[in-house]
N, C-alpha and C positions, 0 to 999 in steps of 0.2 A: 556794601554791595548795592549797588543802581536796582532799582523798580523791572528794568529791561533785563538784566542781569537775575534779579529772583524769579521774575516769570519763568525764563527759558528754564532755569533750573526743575523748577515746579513739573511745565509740561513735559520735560524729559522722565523726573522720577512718577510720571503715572498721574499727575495731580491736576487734572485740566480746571476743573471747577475751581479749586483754589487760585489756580493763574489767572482763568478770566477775574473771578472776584479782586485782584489785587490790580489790573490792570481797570476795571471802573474805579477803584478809591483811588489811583491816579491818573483819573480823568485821560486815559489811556486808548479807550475806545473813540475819541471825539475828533483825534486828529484825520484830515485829509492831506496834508502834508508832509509829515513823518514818517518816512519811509520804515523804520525800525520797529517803530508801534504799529504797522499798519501789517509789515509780516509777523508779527506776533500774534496780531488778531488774526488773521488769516490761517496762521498754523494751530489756534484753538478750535477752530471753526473747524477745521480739518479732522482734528484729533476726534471733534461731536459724530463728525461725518461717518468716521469708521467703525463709531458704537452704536448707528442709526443703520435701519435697514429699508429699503423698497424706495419708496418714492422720496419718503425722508432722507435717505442717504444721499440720492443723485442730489436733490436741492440745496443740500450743504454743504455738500460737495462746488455745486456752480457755485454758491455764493461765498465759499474759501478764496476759488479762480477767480471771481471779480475783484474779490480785496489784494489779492498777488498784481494783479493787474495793476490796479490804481496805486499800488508802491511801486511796480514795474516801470510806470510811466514817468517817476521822479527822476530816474534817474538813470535808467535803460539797463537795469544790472540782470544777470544770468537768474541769480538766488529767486526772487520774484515771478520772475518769468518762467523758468523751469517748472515751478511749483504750480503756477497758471496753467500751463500748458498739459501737465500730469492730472492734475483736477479736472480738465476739461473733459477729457477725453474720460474718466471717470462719472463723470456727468453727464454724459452721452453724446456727447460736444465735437465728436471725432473730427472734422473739418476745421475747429479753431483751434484744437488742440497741435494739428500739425502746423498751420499758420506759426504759432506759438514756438512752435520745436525748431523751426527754423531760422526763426528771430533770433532764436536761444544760443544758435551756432554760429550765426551773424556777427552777435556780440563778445564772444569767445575769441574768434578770430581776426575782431578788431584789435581788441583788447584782452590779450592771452592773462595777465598779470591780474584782471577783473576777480577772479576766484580769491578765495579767501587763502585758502592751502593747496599745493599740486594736489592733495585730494580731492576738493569739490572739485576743480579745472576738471578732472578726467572724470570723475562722478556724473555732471554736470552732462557733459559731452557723451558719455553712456547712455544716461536718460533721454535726451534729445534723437538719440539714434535708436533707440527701442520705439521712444513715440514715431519716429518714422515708419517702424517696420525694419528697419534696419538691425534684426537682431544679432547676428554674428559682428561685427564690426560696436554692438553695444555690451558684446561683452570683452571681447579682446578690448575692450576702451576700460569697462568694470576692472577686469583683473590688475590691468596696468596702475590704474588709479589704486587699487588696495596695497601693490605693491611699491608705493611709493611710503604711503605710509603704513605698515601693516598693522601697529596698535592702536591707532584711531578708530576702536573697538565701536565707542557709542557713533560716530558718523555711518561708522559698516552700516551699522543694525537700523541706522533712519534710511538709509538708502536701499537696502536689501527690503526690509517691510515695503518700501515704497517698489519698488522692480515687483514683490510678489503681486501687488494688488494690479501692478500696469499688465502686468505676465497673462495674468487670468483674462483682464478685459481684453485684452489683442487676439487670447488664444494659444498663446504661445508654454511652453513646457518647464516650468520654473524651478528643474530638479537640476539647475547648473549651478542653483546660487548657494546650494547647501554646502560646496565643499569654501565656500568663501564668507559661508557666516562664521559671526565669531567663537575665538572657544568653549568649548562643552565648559559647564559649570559641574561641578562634583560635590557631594556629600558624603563623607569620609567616616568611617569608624573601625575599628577591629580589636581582637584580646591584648589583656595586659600581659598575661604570663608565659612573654618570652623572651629569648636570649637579648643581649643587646645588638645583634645582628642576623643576618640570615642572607646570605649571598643570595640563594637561590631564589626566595622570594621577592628580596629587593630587586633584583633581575626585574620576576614578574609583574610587579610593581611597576617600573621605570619602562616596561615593553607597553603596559598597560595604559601608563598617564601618555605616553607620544601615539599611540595605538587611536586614542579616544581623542586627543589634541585637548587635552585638561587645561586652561588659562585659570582657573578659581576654584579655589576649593576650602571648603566648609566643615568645621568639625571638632571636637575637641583634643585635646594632645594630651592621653593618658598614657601611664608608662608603656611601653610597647610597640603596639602594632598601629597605632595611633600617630607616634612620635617617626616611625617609620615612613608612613606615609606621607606625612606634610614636610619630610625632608625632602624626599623625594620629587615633590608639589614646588618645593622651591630652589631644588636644583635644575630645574627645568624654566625656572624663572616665570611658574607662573605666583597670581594674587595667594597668599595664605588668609583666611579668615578666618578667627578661632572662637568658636562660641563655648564656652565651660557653663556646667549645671550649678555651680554656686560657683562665691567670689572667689577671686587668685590665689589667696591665700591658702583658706582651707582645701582648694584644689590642689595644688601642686605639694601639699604635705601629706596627703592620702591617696588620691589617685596617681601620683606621680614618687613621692620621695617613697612611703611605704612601701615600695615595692624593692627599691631597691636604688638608693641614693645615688648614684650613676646615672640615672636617668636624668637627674637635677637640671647639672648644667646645659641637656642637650634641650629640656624642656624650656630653660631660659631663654637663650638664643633663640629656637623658634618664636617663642612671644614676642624680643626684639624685632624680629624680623617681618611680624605680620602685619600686614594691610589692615588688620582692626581687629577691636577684639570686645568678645559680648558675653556679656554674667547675666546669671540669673540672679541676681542680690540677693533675693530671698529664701532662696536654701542655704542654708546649714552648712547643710553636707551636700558631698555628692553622691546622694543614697538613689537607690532605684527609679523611686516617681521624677528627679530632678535628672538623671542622665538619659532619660526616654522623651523627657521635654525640650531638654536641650539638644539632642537627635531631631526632635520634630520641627524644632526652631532652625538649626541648621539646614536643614533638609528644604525649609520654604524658603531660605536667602538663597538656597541655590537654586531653585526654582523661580524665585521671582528676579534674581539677574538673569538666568536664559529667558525669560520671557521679554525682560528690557532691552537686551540683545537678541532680538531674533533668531535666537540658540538654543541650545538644548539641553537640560541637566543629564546627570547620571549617580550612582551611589554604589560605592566599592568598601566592600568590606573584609578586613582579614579575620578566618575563623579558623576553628583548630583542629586539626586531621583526628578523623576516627568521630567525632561528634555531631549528631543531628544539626543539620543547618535547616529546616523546613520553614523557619520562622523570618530566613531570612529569604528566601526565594519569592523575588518580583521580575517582573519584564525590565525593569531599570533599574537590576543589582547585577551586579559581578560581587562574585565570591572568590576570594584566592587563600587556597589552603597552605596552615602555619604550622609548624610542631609547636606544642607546648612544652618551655623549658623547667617549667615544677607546676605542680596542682595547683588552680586559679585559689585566687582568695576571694573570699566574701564577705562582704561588709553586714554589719549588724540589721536585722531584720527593721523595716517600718512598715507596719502594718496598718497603724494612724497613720500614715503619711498618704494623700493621693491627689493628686494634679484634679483641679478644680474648678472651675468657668466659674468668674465673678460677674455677675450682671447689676449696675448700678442704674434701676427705672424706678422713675416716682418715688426718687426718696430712699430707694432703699433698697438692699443688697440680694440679692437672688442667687442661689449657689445649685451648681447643674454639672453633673458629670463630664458633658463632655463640652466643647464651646460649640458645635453643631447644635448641640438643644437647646444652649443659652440664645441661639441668633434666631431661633424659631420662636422661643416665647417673644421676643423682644420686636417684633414682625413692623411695626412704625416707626424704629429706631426714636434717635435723640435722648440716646443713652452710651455708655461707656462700659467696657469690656475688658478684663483680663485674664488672664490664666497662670496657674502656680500649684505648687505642694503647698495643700493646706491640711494641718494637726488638727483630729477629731472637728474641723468642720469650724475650726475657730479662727476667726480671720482677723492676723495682725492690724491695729489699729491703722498703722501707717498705711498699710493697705486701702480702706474705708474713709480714708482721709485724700487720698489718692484718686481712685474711684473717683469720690463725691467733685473734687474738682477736675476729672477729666468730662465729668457731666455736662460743667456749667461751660465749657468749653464749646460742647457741642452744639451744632445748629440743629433748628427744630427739622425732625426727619433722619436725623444723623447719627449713625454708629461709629464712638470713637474706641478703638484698642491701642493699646500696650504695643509694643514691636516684639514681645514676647506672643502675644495673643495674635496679631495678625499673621506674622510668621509661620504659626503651629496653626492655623484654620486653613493658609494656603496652600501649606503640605495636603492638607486633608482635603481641601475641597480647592484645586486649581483653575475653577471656573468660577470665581469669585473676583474681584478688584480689591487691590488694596492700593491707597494713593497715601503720600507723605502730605500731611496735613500741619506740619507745622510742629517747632516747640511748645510747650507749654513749661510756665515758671509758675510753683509754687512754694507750697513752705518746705518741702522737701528736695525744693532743687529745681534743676532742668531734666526734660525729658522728651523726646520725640512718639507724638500722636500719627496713626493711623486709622485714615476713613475705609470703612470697608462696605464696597458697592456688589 
């Protein structure tokens, strides 16, 4: 993978500080010629811009537009320009920014084939007609360009962020772009003990995922109402993402064959089929404290992709008629009622068993109920972070081995977690950052760090 190539990657997954950091160790920042490195700096600059407020914002904002500019100028391309022209007028610039808008449609019309994909061509051409003023003719431009390509889900969502923020500054009403962002992300769970079917509810189900426009959906595939869902998830041809509370193995021979080995094969195939799939390695089992974590884990991937997409999660769960549901009532559950086909089973009590915030500062290991208490003590960062079922309070060596070098990882001022840890904090606290910070390789292997800001 190119230098150019990881950056982009980076500022997409949330990671701007790692981007720029990778783009000075490749003397990246120094070109005036380079038109490729010169919008990349510009689109970090950008990225600063919209986590800045007041005067700071507008100033980093103009100085994105100068750097779009001067890659503008190389070579007279839309991409550059556009970006110039949107920034301007963001930076209070409204007179260059139109200049700009119209250049932008200049070079289109010279050069139709100039865009990268009939996507940007008509994106492109949207933008330029919003910075006009021109806002009906920029969205019959918008719609036309998404239906050229309609799962070019991560363009949608740079371009929709970007329309929201133009929308505001002009004044204009930005409740049209909601039915054209991407689809709702979902976090999935329901009971094990039911039939292997149920028309009725699969009905409900399948009115429900086209109802809600579900494209990703998060969860683990236990016998049941589980297995029902994520079929249904991918009869509709959206992402499946399966995250299970311990590894595959002891998952699918307790949560799945126990129940009633029929489910086997149906749980197989879903695994073939899914878009990715995430263990907790460190449980056992899939005992209580580890299917509430891997609930909360699932719950922030689907959270932090509507966030990446300028979209929206949601969380649907199937429960069993006749039984208190109060514990699952939020503003962003749907509940749909199931019969249950025999008396649930339940797995052997853990009482020692309790999900745990590991905090590795100064050396040494700090263990805290919840990972909100862990992040409070830890208040100057340049520490490392995870979360897990830990026995009476005894923390597997591998564990502490782990930790200690996600430490040395870190930069001074820097909180590194787990993707289990990150995940289950952004469930909890969705006004947090978490950026992909990179592999780290030690003696346990590969594994992906997250910064959390």
């Amino acid at each position: 993978m190119t230098p150019h190539s990881q950056i982009i990657r980076l500022a997409r997954s949330g990671s701007p500080e790692r981007a720029w950091a990778l783009m000075e160790q490749h003397g990246l920042l120094d070109s005036e010629t380079d038109e490729r490195s010169l919008t990349l700096q510009a689109r970090l600059v950008k990225d600063r811009a919209k986590l800045a407020e007041g005067t700071e914002r507008a100033r980093l904002f103009a100085a994105s537009a100068a750097i779009y500019v001067k890659a503008g100028k190389i070579d007279r391309r839309s991409y550059p320009l556009i970006n110039a022209a949107s920034l301007s007028l963001l930076a209070g610039k409204s007179a260059h920014s139109h200049k700009l808008a119209l250049e932008v449609l200049a070079v289109l019309e010279a050069n139709p084939s100039e865009a990268e994909t009939p996507y940007w061509l008509g994106a492109t051409q949207a933008e330029a007609l919003l910075l006009l003023g021109k806002e009906a003719p920029a969205r019959a431009a918008l719609r036309a360009a998404i239906g050229k390509q309609p799962a070019a889900w991560e363009d949608h969502a740079a371009t929709i962020g970007q329309f929201e923020l133009l929308c505001a500054e002009l004044g204009f009403d930005a409740a049209w772009l909601d039915p054209l962002k991407p689809p709702t992300s979902l976090q999935f769970a329901g009971i094990m003990s039911v039939a292997q079917g149920d028309a009725l509810v699969g009905g409900q189900v399948t009115s429900w995922l086209e109802k809600e426009n579900v494209g990703f959906a998060y969860g683990a595939l236990a016998a049941g109402a589980d297995i029902w869902i994520a079929e249904a998830v991918l009869t509709r041809g959206a992402e499946l993402h399966v995250v299970l509370p311990c590894d595959l193995a002891a998952f699918r021979e307790r949560s799945v064959i126990a129940m009633d080995p029929r489910w086997g094969p149906r749980f197989d195939a879903l695994i073939g089929e899914a878009a990715s799939l995430q263990t907790l390695d460190f449980s056992a089992a899939p005992h209580g404290p580890a299917i509430e974590l891997g609930d909360a884990v699932a719950l922030g991937m689907a959270m932090h992709n509507a966030r990446q997409l300028c979209s929206r999660h949601h969380r649907l769960r199937i429960v069993a008629e006749g039984e208190d549901h109060q514990r699952w009532s939020a503003a962003d559950t749907t509940l749909i009622k199931a019969k249950r086909a025999h008396d649930p089973i339940h797995g052997d009590a853990e009482p020692e068993i309790a999900n745990t915030a590991l905090l590795f500062l100064n050396g040494k290991i700090e263990q805290f109920p919840t990972i909100a208490e862990a992040l409070q003590f830890a208040t100057n960062g340049g520490a490392a972070i995870d979360l897990l079922p830990v026995t009476r309070g005894q923390i597997p060596p591998q564990i502490s081995a782990q930790l200690a070098a996600m430490a040395e990882c870190a930069e001074p001022g820097q909180m590194l977690a787990t993707h289990t840890a990150a995940h289950a904090l952004f469930a909890e606290s969705p006004d947090i950052r978490i950026e992909n910070a990179g592999d780290m390789r030690w003696s346990g292997g590969t594994m992906p760090l997250f910064a959390i800001r």
